[in-house]
C-alpha positions in Angstrom: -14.0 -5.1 -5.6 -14.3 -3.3 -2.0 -16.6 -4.5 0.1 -15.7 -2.5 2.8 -18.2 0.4 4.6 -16.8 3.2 3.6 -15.1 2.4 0.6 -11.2 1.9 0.4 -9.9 4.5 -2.0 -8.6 3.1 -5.5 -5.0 2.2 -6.4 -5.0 5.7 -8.1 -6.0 7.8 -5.5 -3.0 9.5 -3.6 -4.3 8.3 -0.3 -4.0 4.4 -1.7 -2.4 3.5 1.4 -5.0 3.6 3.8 -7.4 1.1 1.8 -7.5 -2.2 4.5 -5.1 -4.9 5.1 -6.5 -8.4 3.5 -3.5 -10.6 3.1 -0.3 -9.8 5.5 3.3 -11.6 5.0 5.2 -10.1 7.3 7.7 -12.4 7.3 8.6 -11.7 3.4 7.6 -8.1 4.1 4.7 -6.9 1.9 0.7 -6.8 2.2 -1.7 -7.2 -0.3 -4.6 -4.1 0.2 -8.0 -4.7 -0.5 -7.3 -2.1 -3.7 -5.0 -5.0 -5.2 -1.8 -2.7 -4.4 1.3 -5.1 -2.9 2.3 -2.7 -0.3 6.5 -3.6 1.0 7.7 -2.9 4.3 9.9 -0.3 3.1 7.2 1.9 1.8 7.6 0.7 -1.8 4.3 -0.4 -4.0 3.2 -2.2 -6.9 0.2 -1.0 -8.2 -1.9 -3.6 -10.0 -1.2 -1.9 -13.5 2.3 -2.7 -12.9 3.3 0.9 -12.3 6.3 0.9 -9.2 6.1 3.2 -6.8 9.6 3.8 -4.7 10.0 3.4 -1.1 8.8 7.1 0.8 10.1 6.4 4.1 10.1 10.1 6.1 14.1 10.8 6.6 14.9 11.5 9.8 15.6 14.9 10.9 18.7 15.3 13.3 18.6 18.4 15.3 
């Protein structure tokens, strides 16, 4: 449960990403957000329902 002022948004919400930081292994390359979403250095998630979410890095543009 958030105890964060205001609120982190829920793993469902589309803006999931933005809920804070409260266990970092940057070294293995994933964070675990206050929301309970593992969130993996190359943009992929686990949500905690066990739903996977594939990595949505922006792809560069070359002019």
């Amino acid at each position: 449960m958030c105890t964060h002022t205001p609120k982190c948004p829920t793993a469902d919400s589309p803006d999931r990403e933005a809920a804070k930081v409260v266990a970092a292994y940057p070294e293995q390359g994933w964070s675990l957000l206050c929301n309970a979403v593992l969130m993996f250095e190359d943009t992929g998630e686990l949500l905690p329902d066990g739903r996977v979410i594939a990595p949505h890095r922006p792809v560069a543009v070359t002019a």
